[in-house]
N, C-alpha and C positions, 0 to 999 in steps of 0.2 A: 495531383491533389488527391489525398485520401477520401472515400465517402463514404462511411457508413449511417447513410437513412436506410430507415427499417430497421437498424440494429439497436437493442435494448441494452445498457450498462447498469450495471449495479455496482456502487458506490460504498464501501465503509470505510468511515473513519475521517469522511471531512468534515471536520469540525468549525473552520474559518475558512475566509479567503487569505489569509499568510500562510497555510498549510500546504506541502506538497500534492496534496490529492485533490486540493482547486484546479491548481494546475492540470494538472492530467482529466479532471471532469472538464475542465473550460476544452481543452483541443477535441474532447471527444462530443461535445457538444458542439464545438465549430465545426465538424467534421459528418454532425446530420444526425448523430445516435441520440436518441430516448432516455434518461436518465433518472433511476431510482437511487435515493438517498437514505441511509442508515442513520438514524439519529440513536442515541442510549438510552436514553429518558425521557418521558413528558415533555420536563422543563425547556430541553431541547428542542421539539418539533417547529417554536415558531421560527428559529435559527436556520432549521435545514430548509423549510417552506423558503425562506428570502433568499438562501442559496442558489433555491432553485430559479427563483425570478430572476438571481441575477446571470444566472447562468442560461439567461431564456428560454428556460420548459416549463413556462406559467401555460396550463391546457393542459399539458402530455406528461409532462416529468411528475414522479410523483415520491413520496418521502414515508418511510417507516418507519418505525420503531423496535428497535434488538439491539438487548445488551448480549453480546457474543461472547461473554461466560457462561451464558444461559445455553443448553440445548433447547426447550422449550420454546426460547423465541427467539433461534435462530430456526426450526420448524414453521414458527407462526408468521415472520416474515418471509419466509419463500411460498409459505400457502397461500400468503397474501399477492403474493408477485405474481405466482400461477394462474390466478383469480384475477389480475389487471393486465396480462400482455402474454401471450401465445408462446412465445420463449426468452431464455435471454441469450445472450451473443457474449457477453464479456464480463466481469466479476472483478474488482477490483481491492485490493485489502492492504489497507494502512494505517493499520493498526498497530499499536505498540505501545505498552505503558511497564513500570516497575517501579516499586513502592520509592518513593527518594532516598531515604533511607541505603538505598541498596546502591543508589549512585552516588552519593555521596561518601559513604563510608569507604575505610580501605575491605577490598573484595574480600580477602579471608572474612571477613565479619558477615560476609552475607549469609541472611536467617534461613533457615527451609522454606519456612512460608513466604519469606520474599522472593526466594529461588521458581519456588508455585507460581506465584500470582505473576511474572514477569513473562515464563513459559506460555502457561496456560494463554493470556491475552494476548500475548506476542507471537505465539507461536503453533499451537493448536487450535486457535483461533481458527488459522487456514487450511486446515485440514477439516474443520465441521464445515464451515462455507462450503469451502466445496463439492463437499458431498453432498450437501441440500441443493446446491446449484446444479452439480452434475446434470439430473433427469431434467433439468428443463433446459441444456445447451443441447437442444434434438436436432441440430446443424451444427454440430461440433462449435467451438467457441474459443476464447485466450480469459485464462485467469493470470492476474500480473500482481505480485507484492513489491513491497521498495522493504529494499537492506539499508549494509551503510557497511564501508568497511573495517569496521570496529568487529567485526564476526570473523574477519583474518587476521586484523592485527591488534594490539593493545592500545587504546587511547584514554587520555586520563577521563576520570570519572564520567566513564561508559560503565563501566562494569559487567553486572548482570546482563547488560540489555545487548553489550557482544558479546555474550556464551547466547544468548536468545537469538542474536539476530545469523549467528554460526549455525546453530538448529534451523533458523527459517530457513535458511539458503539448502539444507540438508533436504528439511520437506520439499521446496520446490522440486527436486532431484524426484523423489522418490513420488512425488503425483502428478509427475511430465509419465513416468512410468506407466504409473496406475491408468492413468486416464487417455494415451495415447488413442490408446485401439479406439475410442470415442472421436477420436476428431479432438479432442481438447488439449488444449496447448495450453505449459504452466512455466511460467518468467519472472525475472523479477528485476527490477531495475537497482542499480548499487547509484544510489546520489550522491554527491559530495556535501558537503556540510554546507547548510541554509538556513538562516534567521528568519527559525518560525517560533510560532510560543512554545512548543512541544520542547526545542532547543534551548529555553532559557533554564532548565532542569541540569542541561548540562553544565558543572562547574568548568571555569575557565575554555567557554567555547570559542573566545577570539582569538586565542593562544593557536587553537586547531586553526581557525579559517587564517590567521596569519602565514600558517606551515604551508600549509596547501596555496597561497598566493607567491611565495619564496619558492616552495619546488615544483607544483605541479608546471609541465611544459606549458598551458598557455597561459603560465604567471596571473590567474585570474579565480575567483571561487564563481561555480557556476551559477545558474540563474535558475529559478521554479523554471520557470517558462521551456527550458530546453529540457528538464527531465517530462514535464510533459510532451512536446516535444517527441521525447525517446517512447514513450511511455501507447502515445497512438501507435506511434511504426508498429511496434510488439502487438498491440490488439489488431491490426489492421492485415487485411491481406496478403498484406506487402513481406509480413515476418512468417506465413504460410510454415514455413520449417523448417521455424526456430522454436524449442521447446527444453524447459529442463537449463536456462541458462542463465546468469549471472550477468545483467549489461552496466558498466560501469560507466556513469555520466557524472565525471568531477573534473573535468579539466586535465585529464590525465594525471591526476595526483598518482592512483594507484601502481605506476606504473615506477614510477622514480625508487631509489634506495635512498643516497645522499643527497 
């Protein structure tokens, strides 16, 4: 059994409990760790607050506010974090937006500024966390993003968001690099395709989950629950050195041709 009590995680980008990053907060919270929560706006805060009860860190767990286009308050939430718990342990980022427009449309049409705004949120995102996070993993730590494999292959209206989620996978590489000599270790988990709301942007996504039930080997689309799941092993211990890598949880879809 994995334990981390006394370990602090920080959370963006869960937005519901249908979202992949419940999942991954629910095991790291059955598992003993401390959890702070990223909300975007205001209007949000009473959403993340109920997350967090249901995620039972009513006491301990506590919720922020940072839109992570902002440098200013992705600053002012680590100041804030600094200010409530002595380090953090883990850093999690599941984050990913691009205008509809740019998933919908055929690719060649995509605009510069939607190519921006997809990047930017998607993808440099994890590169500022980081580095606010950095100085306070003073016990070296796991920062872990979720992909998808739309960033190796072509799937229909993905778009923008696999040339974005191609780049994530590139940063993870390059800040397992950066951050090694730290103790810090940087992951990312590749899910297979999941009915969350985030998902309902994509056009024709039961087309995908029907493919991936046809050929991945265990004829099945996987579950939130086991990319969580994957998702502790990687922050835990237990993934000591593994850094810098790619873990694919779809049932082996990615693995098939025909």
């Amino acid at each position: 059994m994995i334990d981390l009590k006394g370990k602090v995680a920080v959370v963006f980008g869960l937005a519901n409990k249908r979202s992949i990053a419940y999942s991954v907060a629910q095991k790291l919270a059955e598992a003993g760790a401390t959890l702070v929560l990223s909300y975007q706006s205001e209007r949000l805060q009473r959403e993340a607050e109920e997350l967090l009860e249901d995620l039972g860190q009513t006491g301990h767990g506590r919720a922020f506010q940072c839109d992570v286009s902002r440098d200013e308050e992705i600053d002012a939430v680590f100041a804030q974090i600094a200010e409530a718990f002595p380090r953090i342990d883990i850093l999690i980022h599941s984050v990913a937006f691009a205008p509809a427009d740019a998933l919908k449309n055929d690719f060649l049409l995509t605009s510069r500024e939607d190519f921006r705004i997809a990047h930017d949120i998607s993808v440099y995102s994890l590169i500022a966390l980081a580095r606010a996070a950095a100085p306070l993993m003073t016990d070296g730590g796991s920062i872990l993003t979720l992909t998808y494999y739309g960033g190796e292959k072509v799937f229909p209206n993905y778009n923008v968001m696999g040339v974005a989620k191609a780049a994530l996978e590139s940063v993870v590489r390059y800040l397992a690099a950066s951050l090694g000599a730290r103790n810090i270790r940087v992951n990312a988990v590749s899910a297979g395709p999941i009915r969350t709301l985030a998902a309902r942007g994509i056009g024709d996504f039961n087309q995908i989950l029907d493919a991936v039930t046809l050929r991945a080997p265990l004829h099945r689309n996987v579950e939130q629950i086991e990319v969580g799941n994957t998702a502790l092993f990687l922050c835990s211990p237990l993934a000591s050195g593994i850094t810098g890598e790619i873990t694919f949880v779809d049932c082996g879809f990615n693995i098939t041709g025909v």
